[in-house]
N, C-alpha and C positions, 0 to 999 in steps of 0.2 A: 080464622080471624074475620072473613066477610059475614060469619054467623052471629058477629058479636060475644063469642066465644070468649071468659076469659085463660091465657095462656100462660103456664110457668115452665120458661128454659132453663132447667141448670147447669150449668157450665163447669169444666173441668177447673177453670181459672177464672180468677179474679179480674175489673177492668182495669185497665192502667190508671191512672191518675184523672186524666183527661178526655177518657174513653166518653160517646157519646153514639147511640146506635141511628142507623140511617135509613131512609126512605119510609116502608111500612112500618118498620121496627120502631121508629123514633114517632110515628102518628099513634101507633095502639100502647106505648109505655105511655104519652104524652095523655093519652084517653083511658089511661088505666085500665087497657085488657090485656095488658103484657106483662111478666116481671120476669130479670132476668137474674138468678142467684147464683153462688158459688159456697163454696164450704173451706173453701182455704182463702189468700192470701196471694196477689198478683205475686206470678213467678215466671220465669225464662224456660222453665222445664215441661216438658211434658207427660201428663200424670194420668192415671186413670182414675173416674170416681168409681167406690166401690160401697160395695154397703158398711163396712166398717167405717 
């Protein structure tokens, strides 16, 4: 991220409603070198992503 590097995290889970990321996290989405995606749908469970 100090390269100016753009980043894409994807996540097992979705954010909650109100989810809002913090510190570095919330400065390089805010400067659009971060994005942070899911493939499902906030849940309680814990899943694995897989390539299917």
């Amino acid at each position: 991220m100090n390269r100016g590097y753009n980043i894409i995290l994807p996540r097992e889970n979705e954010f909650p409603e109100l989810y809002m990321p913090a510190g570095e996290a919330f400065d390089a989405c805010a400067a659009g070198l971060q994005i942070k995606i899911s493939p499902r749908m906030y849940h309680m469970q814990k899943k694995a992503i897989t390539k299917a």
